[in-house]
DRENDO-1510 file (C-alpha; in Angstrom, 1 decimal, always signed):
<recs>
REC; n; res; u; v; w
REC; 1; UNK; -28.0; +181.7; +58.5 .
REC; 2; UNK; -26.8; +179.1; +61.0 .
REC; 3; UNK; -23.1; +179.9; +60.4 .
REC; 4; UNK; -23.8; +183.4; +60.9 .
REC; 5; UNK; -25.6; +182.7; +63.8 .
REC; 6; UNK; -22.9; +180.4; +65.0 .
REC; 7; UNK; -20.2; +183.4; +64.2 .
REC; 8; UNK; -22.1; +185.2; +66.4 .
REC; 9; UNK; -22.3; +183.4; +69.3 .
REC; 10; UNK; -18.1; +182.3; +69.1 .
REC; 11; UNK; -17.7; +186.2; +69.3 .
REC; 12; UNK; -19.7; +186.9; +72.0 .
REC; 13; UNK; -18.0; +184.1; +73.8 .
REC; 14; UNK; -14.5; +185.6; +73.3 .
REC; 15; UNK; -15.2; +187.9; +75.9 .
REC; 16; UNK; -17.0; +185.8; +78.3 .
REC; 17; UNK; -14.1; +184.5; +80.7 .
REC; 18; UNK; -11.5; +187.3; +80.4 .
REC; 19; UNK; -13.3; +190.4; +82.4 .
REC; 20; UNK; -11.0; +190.0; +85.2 .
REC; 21; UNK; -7.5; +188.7; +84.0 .
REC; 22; UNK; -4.3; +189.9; +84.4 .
REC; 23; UNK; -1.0; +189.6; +83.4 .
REC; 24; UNK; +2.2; +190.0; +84.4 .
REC; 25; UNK; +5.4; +192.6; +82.5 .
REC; 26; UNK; +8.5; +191.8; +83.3 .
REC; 27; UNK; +8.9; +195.2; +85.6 .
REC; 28; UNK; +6.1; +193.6; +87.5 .
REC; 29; UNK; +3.3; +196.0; +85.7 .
REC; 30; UNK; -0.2; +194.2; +85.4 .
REC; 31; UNK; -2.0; +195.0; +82.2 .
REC; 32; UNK; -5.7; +193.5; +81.1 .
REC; 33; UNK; -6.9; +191.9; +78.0 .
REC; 34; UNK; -7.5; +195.2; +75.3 .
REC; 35; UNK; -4.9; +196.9; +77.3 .
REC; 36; UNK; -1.8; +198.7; +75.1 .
REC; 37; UNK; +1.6; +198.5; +76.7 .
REC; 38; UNK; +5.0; +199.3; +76.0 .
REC; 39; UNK; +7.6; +197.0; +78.1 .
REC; 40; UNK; +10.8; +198.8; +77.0 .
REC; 41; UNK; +11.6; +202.0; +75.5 .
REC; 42; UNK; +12.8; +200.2; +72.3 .
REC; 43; UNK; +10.0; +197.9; +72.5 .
REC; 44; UNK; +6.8; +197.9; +70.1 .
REC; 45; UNK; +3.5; +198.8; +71.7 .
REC; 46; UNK; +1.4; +196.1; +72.0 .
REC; 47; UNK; -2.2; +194.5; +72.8 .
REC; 48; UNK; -3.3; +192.1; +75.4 .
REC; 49; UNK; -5.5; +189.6; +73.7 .
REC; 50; UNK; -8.4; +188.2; +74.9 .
REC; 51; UNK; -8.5; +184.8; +75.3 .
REC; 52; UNK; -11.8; +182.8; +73.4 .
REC; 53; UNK; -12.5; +180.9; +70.4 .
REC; 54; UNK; -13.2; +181.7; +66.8 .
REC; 55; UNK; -13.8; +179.9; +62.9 .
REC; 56; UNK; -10.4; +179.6; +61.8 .
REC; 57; UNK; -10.1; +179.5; +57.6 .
REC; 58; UNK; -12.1; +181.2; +54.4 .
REC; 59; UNK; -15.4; +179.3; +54.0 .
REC; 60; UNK; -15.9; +178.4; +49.8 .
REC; 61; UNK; -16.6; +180.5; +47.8 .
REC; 62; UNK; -15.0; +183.7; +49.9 .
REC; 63; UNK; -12.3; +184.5; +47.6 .
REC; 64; UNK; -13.4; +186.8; +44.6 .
REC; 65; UNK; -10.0; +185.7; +42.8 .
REC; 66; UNK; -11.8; +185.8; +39.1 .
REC; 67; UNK; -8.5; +183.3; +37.4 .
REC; 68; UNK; -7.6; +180.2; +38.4 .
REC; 69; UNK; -5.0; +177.3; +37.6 .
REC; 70; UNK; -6.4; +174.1; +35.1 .
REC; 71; UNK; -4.8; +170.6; +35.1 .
REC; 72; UNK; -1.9; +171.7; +32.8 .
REC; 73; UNK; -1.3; +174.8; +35.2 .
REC; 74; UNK; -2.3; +177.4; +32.9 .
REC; 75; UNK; -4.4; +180.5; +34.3 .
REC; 76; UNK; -8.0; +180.3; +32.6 .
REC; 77; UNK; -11.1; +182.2; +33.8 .
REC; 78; UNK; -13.9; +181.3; +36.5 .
REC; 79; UNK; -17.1; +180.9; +35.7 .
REC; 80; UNK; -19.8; +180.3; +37.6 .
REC; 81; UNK; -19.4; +176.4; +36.2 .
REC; 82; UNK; -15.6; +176.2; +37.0 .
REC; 83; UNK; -15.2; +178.1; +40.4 .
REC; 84; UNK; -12.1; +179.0; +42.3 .
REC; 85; UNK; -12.3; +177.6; +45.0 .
REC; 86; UNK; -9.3; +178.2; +48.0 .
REC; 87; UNK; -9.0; +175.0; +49.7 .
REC; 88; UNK; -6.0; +176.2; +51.2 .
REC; 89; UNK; -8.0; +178.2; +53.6 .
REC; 90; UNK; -10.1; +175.4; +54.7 .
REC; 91; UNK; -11.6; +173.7; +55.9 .
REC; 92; UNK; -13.4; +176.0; +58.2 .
REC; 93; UNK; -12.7; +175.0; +61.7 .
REC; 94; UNK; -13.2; +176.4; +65.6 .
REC; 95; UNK; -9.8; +177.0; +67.9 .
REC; 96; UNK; -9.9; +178.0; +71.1 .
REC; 97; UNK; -7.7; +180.6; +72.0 .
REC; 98; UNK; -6.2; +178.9; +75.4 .
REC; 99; UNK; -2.9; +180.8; +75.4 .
REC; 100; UNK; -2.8; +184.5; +76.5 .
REC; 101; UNK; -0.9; +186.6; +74.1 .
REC; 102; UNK; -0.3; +190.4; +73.1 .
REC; 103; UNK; -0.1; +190.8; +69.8 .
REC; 104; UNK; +1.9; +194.1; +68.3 .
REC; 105; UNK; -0.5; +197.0; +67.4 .
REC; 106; UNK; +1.9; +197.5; +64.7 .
REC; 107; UNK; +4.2; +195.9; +61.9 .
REC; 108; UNK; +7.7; +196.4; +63.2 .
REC; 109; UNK; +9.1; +199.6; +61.1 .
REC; 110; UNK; +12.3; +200.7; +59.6 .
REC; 111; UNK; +13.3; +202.4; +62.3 .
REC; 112; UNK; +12.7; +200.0; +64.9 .
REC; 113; UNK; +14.7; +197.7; +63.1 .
REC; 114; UNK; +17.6; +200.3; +62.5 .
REC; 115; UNK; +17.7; +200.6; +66.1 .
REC; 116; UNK; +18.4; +196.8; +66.8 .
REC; 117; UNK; +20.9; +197.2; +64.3 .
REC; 118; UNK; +22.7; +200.3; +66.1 .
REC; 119; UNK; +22.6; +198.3; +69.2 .
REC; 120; UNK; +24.4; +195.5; +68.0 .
REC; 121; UNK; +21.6; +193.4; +67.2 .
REC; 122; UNK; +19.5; +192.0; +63.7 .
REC; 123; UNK; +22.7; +190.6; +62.4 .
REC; 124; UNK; +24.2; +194.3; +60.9 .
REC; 125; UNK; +21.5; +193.6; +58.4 .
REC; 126; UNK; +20.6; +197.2; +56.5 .
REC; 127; UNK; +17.2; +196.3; +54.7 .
REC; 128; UNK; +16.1; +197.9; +51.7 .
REC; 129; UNK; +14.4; +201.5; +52.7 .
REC; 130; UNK; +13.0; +202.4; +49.4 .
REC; 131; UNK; +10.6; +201.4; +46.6 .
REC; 132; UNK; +11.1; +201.1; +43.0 .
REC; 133; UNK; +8.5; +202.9; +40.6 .
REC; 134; UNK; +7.9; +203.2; +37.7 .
REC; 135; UNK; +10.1; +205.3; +35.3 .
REC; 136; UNK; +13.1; +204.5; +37.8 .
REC; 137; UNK; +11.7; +206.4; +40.9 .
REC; 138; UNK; +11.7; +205.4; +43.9 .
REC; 139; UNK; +9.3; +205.6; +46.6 .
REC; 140; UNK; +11.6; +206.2; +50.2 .
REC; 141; UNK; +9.8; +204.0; +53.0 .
REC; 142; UNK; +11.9; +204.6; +56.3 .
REC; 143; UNK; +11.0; +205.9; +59.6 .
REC; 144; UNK; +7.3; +204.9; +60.8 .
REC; 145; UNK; +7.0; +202.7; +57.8 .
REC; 146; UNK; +7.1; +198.8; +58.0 .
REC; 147; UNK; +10.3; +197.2; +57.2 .
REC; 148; UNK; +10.9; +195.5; +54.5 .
REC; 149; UNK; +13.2; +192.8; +52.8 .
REC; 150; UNK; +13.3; +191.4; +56.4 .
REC; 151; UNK; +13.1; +187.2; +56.1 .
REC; 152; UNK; +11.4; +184.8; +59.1 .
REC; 153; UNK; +15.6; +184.4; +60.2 .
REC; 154; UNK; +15.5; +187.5; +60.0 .
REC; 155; UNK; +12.6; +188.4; +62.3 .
REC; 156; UNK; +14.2; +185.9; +64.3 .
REC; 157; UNK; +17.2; +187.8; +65.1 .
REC; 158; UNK; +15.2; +191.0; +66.2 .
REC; 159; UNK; +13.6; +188.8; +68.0 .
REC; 160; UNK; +16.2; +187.5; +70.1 .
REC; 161; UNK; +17.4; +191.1; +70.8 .
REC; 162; UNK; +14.3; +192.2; +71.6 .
REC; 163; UNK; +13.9; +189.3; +74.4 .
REC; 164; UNK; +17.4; +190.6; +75.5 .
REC; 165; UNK; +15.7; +194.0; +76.1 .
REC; 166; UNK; +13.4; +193.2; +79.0 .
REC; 167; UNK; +15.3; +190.4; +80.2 .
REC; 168; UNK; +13.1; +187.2; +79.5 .
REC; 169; UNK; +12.1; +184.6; +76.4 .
REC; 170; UNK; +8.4; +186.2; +75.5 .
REC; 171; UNK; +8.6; +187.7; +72.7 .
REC; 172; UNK; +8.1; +185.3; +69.1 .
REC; 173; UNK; +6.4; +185.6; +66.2 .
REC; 174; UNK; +2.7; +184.7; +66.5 .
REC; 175; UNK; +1.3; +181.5; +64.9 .
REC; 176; UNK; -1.1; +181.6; +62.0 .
REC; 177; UNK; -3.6; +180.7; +64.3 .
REC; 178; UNK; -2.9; +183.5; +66.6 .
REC; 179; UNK; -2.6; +186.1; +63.6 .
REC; 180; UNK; -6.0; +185.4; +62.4 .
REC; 181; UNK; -7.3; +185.5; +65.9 .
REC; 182; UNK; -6.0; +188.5; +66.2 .
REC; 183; UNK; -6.5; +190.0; +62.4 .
REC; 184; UNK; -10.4; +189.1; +63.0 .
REC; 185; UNK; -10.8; +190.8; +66.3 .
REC; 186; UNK; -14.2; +188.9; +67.2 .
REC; 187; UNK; -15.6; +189.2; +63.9 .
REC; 188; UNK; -15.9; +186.3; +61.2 .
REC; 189; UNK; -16.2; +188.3; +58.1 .
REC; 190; UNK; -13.6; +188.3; +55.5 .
REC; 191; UNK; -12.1; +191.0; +56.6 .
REC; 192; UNK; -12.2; +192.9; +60.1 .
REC; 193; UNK; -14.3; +196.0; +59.0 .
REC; 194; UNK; -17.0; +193.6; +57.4 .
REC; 195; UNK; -17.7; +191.8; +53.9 .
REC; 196; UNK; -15.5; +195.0; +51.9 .
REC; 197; UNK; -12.5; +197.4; +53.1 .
REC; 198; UNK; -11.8; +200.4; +51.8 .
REC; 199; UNK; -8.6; +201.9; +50.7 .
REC; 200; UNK; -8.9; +204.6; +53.5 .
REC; 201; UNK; -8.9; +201.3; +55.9 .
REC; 202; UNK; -6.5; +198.6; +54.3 .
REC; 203; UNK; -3.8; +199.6; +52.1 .
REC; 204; UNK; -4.2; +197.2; +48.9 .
REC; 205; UNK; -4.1; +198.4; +44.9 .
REC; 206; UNK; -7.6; +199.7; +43.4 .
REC; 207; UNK; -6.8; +199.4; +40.1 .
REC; 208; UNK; -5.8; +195.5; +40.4 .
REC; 209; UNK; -9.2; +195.1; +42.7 .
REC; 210; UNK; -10.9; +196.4; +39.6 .
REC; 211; UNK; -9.7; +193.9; +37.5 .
REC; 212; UNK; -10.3; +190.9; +40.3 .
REC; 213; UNK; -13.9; +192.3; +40.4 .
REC; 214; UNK; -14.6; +193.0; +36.5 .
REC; 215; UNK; -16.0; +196.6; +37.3 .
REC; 216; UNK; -14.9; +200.2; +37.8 .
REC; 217; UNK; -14.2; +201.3; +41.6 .
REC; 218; UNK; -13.4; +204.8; +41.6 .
REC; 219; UNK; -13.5; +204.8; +45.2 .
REC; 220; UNK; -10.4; +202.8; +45.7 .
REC; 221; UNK; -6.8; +204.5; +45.5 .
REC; 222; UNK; -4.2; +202.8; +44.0 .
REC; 223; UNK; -0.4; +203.8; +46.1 .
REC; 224; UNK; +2.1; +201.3; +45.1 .
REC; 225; UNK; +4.0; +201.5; +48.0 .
REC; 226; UNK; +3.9; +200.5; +51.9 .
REC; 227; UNK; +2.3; +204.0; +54.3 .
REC; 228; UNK; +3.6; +204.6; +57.5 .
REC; 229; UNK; +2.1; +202.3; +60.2 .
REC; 230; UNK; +0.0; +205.5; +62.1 .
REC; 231; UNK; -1.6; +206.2; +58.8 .
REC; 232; UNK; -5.1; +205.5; +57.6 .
REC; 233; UNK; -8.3; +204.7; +59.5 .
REC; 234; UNK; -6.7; +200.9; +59.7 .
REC; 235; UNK; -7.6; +199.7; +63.4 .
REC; 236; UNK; -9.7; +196.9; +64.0 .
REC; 237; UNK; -12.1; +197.2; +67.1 .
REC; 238; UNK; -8.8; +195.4; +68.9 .
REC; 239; UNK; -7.0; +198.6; +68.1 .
REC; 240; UNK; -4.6; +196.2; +65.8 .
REC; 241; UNK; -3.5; +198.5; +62.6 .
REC; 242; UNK; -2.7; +197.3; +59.2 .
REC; 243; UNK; -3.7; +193.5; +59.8 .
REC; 244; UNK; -4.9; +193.7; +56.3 .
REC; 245; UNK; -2.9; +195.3; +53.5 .
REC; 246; UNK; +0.6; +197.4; +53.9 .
REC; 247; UNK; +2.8; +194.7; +53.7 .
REC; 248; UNK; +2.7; +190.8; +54.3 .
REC; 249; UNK; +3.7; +189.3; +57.8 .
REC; 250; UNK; +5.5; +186.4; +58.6 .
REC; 251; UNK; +4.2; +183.6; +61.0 .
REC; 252; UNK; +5.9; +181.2; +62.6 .
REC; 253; UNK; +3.5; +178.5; +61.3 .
REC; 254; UNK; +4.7; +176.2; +58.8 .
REC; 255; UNK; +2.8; +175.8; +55.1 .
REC; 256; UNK; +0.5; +173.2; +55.2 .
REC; 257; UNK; -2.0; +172.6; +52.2 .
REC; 258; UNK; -5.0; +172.7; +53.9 .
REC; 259; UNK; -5.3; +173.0; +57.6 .
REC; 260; UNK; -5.3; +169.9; +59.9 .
REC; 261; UNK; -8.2; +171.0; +61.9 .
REC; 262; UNK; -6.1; +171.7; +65.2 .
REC; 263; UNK; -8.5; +172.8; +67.8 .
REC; 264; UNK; -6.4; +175.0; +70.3 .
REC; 265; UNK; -3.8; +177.8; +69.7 .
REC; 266; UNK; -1.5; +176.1; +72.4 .
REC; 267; UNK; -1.6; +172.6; +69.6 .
REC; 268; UNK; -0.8; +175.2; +66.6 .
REC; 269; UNK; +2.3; +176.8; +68.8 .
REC; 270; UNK; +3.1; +172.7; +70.0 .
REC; 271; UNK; +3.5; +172.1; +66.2 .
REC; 272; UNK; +5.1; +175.2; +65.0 .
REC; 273; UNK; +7.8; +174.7; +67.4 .
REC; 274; UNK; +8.2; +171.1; +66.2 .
REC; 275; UNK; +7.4; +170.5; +63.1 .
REC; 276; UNK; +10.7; +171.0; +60.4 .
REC; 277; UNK; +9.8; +173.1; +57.3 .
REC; 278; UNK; +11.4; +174.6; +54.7 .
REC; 279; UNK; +8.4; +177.4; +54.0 .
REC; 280; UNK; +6.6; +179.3; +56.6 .
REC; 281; UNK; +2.7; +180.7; +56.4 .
REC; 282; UNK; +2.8; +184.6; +55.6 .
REC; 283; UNK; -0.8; +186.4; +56.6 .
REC; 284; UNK; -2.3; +189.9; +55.4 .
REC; 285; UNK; -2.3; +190.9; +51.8 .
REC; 286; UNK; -0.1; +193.7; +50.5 .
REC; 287; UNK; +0.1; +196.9; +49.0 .
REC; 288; UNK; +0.7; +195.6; +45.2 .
REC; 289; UNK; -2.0; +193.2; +45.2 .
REC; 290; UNK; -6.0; +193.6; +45.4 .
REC; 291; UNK; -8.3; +194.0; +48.1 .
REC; 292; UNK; -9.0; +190.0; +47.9 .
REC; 293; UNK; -5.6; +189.1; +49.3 .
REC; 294; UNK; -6.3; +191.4; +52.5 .
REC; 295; UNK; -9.1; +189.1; +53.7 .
REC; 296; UNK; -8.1; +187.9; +57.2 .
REC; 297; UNK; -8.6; +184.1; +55.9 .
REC; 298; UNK; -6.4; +184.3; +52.8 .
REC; 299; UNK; -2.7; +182.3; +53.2 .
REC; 300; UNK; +0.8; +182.8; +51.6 .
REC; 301; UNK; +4.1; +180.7; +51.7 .
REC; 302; UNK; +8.1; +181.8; +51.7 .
REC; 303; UNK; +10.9; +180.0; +52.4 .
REC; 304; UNK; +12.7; +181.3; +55.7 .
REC; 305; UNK; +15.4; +183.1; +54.1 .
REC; 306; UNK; +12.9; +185.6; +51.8 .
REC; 307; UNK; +13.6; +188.5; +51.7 .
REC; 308; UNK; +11.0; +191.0; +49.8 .
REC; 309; UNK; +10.2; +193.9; +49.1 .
REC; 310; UNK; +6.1; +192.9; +50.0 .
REC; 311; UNK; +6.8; +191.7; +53.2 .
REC; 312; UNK; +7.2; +192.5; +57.1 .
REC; 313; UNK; +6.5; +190.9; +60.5 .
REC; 314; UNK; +5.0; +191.9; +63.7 .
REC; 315; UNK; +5.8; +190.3; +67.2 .
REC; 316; UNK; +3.5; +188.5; +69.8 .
REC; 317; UNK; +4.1; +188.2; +73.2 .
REC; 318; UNK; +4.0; +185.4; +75.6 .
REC; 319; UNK; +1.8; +185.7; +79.3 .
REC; 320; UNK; +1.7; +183.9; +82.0 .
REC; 321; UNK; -1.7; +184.6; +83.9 .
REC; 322; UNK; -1.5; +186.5; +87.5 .
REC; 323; UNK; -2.4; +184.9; +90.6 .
</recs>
């Protein structure tokens, strides 16, 4: 009850100080915290952020994950005596959100990519624009569908165009700290919609949910494959799609085995920028994998120069606050 009510109370607070603030484009356009924008025509729409504070990481005991490793590394059952327990995701702690960010309302998609490619940008890199099924089908995931087999160097380099497009350094990929800001949307539950999702809200696998949960679910759909980034009811109240499920999304945060209890978003941005690592954090759960990994709280690794079929990236953007 008291961390509830204490949940309660950071999200009401997110709002408190940001009614009136502005922020600066680089055509001189103000836009307000909620507010969607598009700077360039090649640029991805994206969401002001408001700034605030919020419980960062997976309280125990979040995480239905129903195997677990033992001492010899071997997967063996929980049980209500032998828990899993994710201590990666802890411990629990509050950050302020003192750095005011827009976050993409999307995953970058194929064709956003293809068009930094035709523009002499991303390297020349061609990534993979199809998914292999069962019975050697494939599954074709271009247009308005999240890139894939894009690395963190490689996010990098669409980056860097993509700052060349509008003519200042603002655009990065968000920190950890930022993504989950932004994945929870004011709310502390594991995921954005509330203690469950739904398949019609977060794309992840039913049939390997029903096997994480031990029971049927005939309500859940089972794609195999990344949607289109307009499709399904997959908003959060920021108007952010897809933060859970579709496809996993590259930080800029480097993997650390439990957090450090940083307190500020501008300290977990200070450290991503100088801390040297060979693996990066990855956020958001996927389309192969069940509904557990979509919780906002749940954490993934990957060296910088992985490329897969699972995973993606969207882009934050940098403000500067109005006078």
């Amino acid at each position: 009850m008291i961390f509830r009510l204490l949940t309660w109370l950071l999200a009401i607070s997110s709002f408190a100080t940001v009614a009136h603030a502005q922020y600066v484009l680089s055509d001189g356009a103000e836009v307000a915290p909620l507010e969607m924008f598009q700077e360039c025509d090649v640029c991805p729409e994206m969401i002001v952020l408001p700034l605030g504070e919020f419980l960062m990481g997976g309280p125990p005991g979040e995480s239905k994950q129903n195997i677990k490793f033992d001492e010899a590394g071997n997967w063996i059952p929980v049980t209500p005596d032998n828990p899993y327990i994710a201590f990666h995701e802890g411990p629990v702690h509050k950050v302020t959100v003192d750095l005011p960010v827009a976050m993409g309302r999307n995953e970058i998609t194929h064709d956003q990519w293809m068009t930094c490619v035709h523009d002499g940008g991303c390297g020349g890199y061609e990534p993979q624009d199809f998914i292999r099924l069962p019975k050697s089908k494939r599954a074709k995931v271009r247009g308005n569908h999240p890139v894939i087999t894009v690395s963190y160097l490689d996010a990098i380099a669409y980056i860097d165009w993509l700052n060349s497009k509008v003519g200042m350094d603002v655009y990065r990929l968000p920190t950890e700290a930022e993504w989950e800001y932004a994945a929870r949307a004011g709310t502390q539950t594991p995921f954005a919609q509330g203690e469950e999702v739904t398949t019609n809200q977060a794309n992840f696998l039913g049939s390997a949910t029903e096997i994480m949960l031990g029971e049927e679910r005939p309500d859940l759909v089972s794609r195999g494959t990344p949607v289109p980034v307009d499709q399904l009811d997959a908003a959060n109240a920021w108007g952010l799609r897809h933060m859970s499920g579709n496809v996993i999304e590259r930080t800029m945060s480097c993997w650390t085995d439990t957090y450090a209890g940083w307190d500020t978003s501008s300290r977990y941005l200070e450290m991503a920028l100088e801390t040297p690592c060979a693996k990066i954090v990855s956020r958001g759960g996927a389309y192969p994998f069940a509904m557990d990994a979509s919780r906002v709280a749940n954490r993934g690794r990957a060296l910088r120069d992985t490329r897969s079929t699972l995973a993606g990236f969207r882009v934050l953007r940098e403000f500067k606050q109005a006078p």
